[in-house]
C-alpha positions as CSV (number, residue, x, y, z in Angstrom):
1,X,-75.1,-96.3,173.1
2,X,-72.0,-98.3,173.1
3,X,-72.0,-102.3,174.2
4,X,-69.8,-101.3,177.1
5,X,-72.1,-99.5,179.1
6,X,-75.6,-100.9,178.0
7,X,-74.4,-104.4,177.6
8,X,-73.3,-104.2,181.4
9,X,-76.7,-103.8,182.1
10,X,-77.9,-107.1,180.3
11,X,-75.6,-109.7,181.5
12,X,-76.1,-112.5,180.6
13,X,-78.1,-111.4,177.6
14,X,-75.1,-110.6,175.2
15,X,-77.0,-110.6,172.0
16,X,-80.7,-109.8,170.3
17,X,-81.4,-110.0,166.6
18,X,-85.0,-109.7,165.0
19,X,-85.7,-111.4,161.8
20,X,-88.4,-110.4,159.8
21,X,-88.6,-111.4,156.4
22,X,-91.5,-109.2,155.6
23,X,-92.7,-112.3,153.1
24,X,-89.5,-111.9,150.8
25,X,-87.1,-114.0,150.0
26,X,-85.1,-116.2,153.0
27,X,-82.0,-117.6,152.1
28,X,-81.2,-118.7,155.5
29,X,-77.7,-119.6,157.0
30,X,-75.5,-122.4,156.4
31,X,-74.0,-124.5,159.4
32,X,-72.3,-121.9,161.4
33,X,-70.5,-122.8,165.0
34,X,-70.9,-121.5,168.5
35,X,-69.0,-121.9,171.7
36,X,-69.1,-121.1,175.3
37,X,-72.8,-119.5,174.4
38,X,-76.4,-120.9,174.5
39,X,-78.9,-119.5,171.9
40,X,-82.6,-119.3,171.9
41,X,-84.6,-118.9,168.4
42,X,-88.1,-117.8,168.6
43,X,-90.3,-118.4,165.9
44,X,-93.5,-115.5,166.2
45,X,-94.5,-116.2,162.5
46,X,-94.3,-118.4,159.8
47,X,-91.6,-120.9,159.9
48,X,-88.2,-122.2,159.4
49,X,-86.2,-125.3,158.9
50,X,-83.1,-126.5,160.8
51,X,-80.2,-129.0,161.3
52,X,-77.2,-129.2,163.7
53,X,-74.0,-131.3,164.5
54,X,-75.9,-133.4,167.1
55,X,-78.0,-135.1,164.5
56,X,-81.1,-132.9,164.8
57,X,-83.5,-131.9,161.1
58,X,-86.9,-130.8,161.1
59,X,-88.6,-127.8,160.3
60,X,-89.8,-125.8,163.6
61,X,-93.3,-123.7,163.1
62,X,-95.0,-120.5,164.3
63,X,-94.5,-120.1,168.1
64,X,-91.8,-122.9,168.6
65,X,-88.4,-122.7,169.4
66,X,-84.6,-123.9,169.0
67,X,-82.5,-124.1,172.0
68,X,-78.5,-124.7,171.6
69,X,-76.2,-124.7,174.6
70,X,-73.4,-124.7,172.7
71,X,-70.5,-125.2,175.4
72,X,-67.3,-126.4,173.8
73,X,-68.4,-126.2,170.1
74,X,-71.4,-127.1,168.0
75,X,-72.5,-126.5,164.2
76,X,-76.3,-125.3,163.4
77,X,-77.9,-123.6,160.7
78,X,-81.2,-122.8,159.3
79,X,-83.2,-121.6,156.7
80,X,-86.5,-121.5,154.4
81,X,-89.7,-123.5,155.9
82,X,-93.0,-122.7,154.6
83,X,-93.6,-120.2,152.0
84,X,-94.8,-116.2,153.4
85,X,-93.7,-114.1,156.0
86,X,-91.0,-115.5,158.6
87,X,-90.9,-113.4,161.8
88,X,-88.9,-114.0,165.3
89,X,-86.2,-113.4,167.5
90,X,-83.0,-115.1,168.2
91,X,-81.3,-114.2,171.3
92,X,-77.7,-115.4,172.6
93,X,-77.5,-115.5,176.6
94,X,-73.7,-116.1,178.5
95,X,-72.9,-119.8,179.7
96,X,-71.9,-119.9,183.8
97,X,-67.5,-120.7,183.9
98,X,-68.8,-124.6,184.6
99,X,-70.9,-124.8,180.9
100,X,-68.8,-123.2,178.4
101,X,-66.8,-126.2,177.6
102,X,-69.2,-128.6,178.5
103,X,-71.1,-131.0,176.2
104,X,-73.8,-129.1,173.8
105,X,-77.6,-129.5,173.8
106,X,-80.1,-129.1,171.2
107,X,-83.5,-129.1,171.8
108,X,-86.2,-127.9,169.4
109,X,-90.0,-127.3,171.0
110,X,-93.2,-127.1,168.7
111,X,-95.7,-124.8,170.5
112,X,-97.8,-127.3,171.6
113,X,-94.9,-127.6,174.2
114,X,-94.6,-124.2,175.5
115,X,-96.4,-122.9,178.6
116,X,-98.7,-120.2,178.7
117,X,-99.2,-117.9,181.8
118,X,-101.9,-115.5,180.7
119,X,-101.0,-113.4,177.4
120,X,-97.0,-114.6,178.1
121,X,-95.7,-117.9,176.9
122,X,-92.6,-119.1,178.8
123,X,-89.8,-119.4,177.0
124,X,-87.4,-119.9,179.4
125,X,-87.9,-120.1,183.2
126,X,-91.3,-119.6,185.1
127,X,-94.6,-117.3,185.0
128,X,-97.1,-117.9,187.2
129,X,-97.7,-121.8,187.4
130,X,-95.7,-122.1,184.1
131,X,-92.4,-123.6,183.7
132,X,-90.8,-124.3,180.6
133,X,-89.1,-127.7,179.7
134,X,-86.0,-126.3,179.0
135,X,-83.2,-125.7,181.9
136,X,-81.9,-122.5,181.7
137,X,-78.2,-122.3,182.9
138,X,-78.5,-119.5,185.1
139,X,-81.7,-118.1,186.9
140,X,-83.7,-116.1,184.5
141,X,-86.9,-116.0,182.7
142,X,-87.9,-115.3,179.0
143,X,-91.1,-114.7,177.9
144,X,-93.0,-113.8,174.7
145,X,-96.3,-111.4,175.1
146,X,-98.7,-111.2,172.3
147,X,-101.3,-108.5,173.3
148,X,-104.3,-107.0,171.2
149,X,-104.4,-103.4,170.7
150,X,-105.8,-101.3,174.0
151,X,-105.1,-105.0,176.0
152,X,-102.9,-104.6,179.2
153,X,-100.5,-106.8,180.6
154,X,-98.6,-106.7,184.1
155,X,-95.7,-108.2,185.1
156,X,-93.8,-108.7,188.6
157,X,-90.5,-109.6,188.3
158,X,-88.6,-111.6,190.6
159,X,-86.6,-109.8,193.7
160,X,-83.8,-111.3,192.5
161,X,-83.7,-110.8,188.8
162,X,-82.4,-107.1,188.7
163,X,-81.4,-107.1,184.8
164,X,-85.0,-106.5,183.0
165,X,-85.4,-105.7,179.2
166,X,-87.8,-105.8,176.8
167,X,-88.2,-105.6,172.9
168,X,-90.9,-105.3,170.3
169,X,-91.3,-107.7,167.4
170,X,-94.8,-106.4,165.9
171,X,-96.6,-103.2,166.3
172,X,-95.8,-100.8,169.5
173,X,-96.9,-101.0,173.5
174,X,-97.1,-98.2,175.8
175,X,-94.4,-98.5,179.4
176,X,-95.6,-96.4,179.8
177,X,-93.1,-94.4,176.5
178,X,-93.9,-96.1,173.7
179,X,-92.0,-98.8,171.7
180,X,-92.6,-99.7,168.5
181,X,-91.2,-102.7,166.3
182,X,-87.3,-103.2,166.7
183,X,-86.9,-101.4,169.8
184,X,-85.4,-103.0,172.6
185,X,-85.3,-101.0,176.9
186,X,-83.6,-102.2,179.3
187,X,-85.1,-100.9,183.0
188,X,-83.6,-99.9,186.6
189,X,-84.1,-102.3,188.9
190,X,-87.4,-101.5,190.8
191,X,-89.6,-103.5,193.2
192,X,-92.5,-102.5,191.4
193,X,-94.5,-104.4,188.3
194,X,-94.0,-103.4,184.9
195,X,-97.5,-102.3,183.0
196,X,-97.9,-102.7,179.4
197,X,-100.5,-101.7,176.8
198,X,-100.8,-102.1,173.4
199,X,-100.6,-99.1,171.2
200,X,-101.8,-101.6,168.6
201,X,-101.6,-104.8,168.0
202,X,-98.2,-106.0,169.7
203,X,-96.1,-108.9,169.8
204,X,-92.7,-108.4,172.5
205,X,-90.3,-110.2,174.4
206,X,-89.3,-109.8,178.2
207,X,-85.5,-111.0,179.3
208,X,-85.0,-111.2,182.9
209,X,-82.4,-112.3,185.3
210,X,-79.3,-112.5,187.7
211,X,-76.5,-109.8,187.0
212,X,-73.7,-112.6,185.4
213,X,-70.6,-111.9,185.7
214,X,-69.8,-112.9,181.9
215,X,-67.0,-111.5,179.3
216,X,-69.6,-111.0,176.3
217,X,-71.1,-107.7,175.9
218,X,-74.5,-107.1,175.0
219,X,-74.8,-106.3,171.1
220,X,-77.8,-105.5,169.4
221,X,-79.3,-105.3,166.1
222,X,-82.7,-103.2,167.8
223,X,-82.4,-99.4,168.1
224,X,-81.6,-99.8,172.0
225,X,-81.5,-97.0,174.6
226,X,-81.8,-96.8,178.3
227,X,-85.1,-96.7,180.2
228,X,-85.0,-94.9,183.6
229,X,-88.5,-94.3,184.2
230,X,-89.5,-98.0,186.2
231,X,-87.3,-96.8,188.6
């Protein structure tokens, strides 16, 4: 699977990485800049510490979040927080023409601030009666699942948001082929709700949106391939 044809199915997702520490050693990354690209850091487990251009330190723990809208050019960087096993994703997602050399934002969310709609907790956009704080630039919603093993979970996605993906942090859920941890599907567009079930006890993210006409490619570092059976 080549960025060319699978990241044309993920606009404006361009990038997805998983980090999993597996309890070892973090060394973390040094101030590092982005442009024209917003970024959103997920922190399932453990925790990790951070710092940016705009003036922002802390250290942001288990189920929080770092959002950067980088637009014309920011530094961040982050590394060690509490000692054990730091888990999460980081996901990059295409600024509209009118953001990418606007001023950046940096906001960072302990999980005391993020909504829950059922098993999902809003990242980005709405669920339900959820909405999170942060403005996404584009229409979309991104939402973490956390779902004990033999638990369902069904999700309707918007009529409009035809670019649909999922990928599993922890354990493996049934959709109804399995994925297990570090595998990322990307579905046809379909009217219909997704149903998950946990193989076993499963952690996973859900990306969903507009079709953007953005110049990034999707690149991943999930084993990725192509899901045709929601169709």
């Amino acid at each position: 699977m080549s960025p060319s044809d699978f990241g044309r199915l993920l606009k404006p997702f361009v990038f997805l990485d998983l980090f999993d520490t597996q309890g070892g050693p973090f060394a973390g990354f040094g101030l590092h800049p982005h442009s024209g690209i917003a970024t959103l850091t997920y922190v399932a487990e453990g925790s990790v510490s951070y710092e940016d251009t705009n003036g922002a330190t802390g250290l942001l723990p288990a189920g929080g979040l770092e959002w950067m809208r980088a637009g014309r050019g920011v530094w961040h960087g982050g590394g060690a927080g509490e000692p054990g096993r730091t888990r999460g994703f980081q996901l990059w997602i295409a600024l509209p023409p009118e953001l990418e050399l606007g001023p950046s934002e940096s906001v960072y969310l302990g999980p005391e601030r993020i909504p829950n709609a059922g098993a999902a907790r809003v990242l980005l956009g709405s669920a339900g009666t959820a909405t999170s704080a942060i403005k996404a630039p584009s229409p979309m919603n991104y939402l973490a699942v956390r779902l004990k093993a033999g638990e369902r979970w069904s999700y309707q996605p918007p009529a409009a948001h035809t670019v649909l993906w999922t990928a599993v942090g922890m354990g493996s859920v049934l959709v109804p082929d399995e994925l297990q941890q570090g595998e990322l599907v990307a579905f046809s567009p379909s009217s219909a709700a997704i149903e998950f079930e946990a193989k076993f006890d499963a952690e996973f993210v859900l990306g969903l949106g507009c079709p953007a006409r953005s110049r990034p490619c999707l690149r991943l570092l999930l084993r990725a391939y192509e899901h045709r059976g929601a169709a």
